[in-house]
NUTI-524201 format. One record per residue (C-alpha): residue number from 1; residue in one letter; chain; z, x, y. Coordinates in Angstrom, 3 decimals, m for minus. Layout:
# NUTI-524201
NUM;a;A;Z;X;Y .
...
END
This chain:
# NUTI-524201
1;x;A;0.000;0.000;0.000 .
2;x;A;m0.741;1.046;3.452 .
3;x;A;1.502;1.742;6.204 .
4;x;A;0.679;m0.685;9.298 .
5;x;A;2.609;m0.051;12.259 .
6;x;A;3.520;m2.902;13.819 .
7;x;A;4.424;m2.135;17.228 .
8;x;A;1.160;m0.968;18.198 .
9;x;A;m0.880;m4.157;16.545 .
10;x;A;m2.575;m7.015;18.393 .
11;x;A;m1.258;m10.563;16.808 .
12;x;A;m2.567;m13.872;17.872 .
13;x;A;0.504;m14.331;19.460 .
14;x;A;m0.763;m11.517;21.915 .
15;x;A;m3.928;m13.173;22.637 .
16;x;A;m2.965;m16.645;23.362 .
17;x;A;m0.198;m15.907;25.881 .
18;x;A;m2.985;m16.270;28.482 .
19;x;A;m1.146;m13.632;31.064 .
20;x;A;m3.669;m14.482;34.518 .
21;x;A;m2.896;m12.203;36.849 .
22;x;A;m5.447;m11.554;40.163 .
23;x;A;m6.398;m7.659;41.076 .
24;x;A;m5.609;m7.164;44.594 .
25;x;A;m7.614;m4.763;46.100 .
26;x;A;m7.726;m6.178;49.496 .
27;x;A;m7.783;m3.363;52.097 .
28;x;A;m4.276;m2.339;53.777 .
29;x;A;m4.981;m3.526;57.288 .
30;x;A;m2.085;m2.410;58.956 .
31;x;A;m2.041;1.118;57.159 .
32;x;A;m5.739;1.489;57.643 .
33;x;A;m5.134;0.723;61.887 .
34;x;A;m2.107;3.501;61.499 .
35;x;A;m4.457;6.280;60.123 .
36;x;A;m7.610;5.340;62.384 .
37;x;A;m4.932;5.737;65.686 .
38;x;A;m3.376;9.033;63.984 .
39;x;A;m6.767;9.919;64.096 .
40;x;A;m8.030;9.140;67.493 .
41;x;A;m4.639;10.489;69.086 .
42;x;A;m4.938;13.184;67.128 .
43;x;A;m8.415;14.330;68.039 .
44;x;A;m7.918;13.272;71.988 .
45;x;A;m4.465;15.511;71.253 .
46;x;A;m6.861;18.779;70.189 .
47;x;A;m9.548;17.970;72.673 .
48;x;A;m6.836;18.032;75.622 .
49;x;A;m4.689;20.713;74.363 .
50;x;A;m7.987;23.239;74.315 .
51;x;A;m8.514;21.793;77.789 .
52;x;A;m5.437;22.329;79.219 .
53;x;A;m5.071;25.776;77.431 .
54;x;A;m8.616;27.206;78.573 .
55;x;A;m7.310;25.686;82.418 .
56;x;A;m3.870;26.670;82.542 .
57;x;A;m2.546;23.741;83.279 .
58;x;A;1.504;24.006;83.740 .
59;x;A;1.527;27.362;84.844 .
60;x;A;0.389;28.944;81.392 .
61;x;A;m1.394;28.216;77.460 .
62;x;A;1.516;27.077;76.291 .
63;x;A;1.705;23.554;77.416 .
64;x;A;m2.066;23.608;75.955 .
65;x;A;m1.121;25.316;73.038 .
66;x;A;1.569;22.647;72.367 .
67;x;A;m0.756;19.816;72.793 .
68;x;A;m3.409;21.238;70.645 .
69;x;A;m0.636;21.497;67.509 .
70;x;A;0.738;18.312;68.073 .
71;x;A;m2.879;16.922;68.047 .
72;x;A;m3.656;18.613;64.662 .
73;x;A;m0.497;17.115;63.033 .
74;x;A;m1.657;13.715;64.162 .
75;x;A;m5.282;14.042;62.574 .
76;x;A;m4.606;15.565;59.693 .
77;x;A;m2.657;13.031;58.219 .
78;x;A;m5.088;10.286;60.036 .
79;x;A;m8.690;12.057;58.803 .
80;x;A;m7.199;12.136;55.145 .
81;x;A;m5.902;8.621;54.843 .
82;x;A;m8.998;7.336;56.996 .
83;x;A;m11.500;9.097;54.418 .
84;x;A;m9.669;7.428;51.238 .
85;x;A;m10.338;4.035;53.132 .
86;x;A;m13.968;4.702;53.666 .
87;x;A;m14.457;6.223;50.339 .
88;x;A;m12.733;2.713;48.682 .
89;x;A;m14.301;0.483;51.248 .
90;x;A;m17.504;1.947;50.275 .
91;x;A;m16.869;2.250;46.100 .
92;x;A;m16.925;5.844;45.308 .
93;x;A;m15.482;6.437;41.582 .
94;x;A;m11.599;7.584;42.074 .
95;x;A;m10.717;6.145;45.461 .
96;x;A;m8.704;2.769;45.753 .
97;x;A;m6.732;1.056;48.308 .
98;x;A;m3.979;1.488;46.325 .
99;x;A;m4.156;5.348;47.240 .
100;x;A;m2.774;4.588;51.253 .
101;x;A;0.846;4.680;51.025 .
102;x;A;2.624;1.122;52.496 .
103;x;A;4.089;1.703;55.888 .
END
């Protein structure tokens, strides 16, 4: 006689539980508008921070300098959560909605 291992089996009981359940892969509006202004900020952040370095502005680069980092923490965090949206919005193999972290 053959040994059947039960726990791993498929019974009818299995099949006529009916479990519906709905796949929700509607797009994280709020997380999506988060990343999109961490990366506008972020780039306007760079943009004026090379501005005010290559000017001077305050006296010396370091007001610049300061402006420029702070921009590149923004969009760094915005341009990577902004691409996973695009890439599920637009169906490439491995990207989902789920990916963006709930804020």
């Amino acid at each position: 006689m053959a040994y059947v291992d039960h726990a791993f089996s498929i019974s009818d009981e299995d099949i006529m539980m009916e479990t519906s359940y709905t796949v929700n892969n509607r797009p994280p509006i709020k997380e999506i508008v988060l990343a999109v202004s961490l990366l506008v900020f972020g780039t306007f952040g760079i943009i004026c921070g090379t501005i005010m370095a290559y000017n001077r502005v305050g006296g010396d680069r370091a007001h610049g300098v300061f402006f420029a980092v702070l921009g590149a923490v923004l969009f760094i965090p915005g341009f990577y959560y902004t691409r996973i949206a695009y890439y599920a919005y637009k169906g490439y193999k491995g990207f989902s909605f789920n990916n963006i972290p709930s804020v």
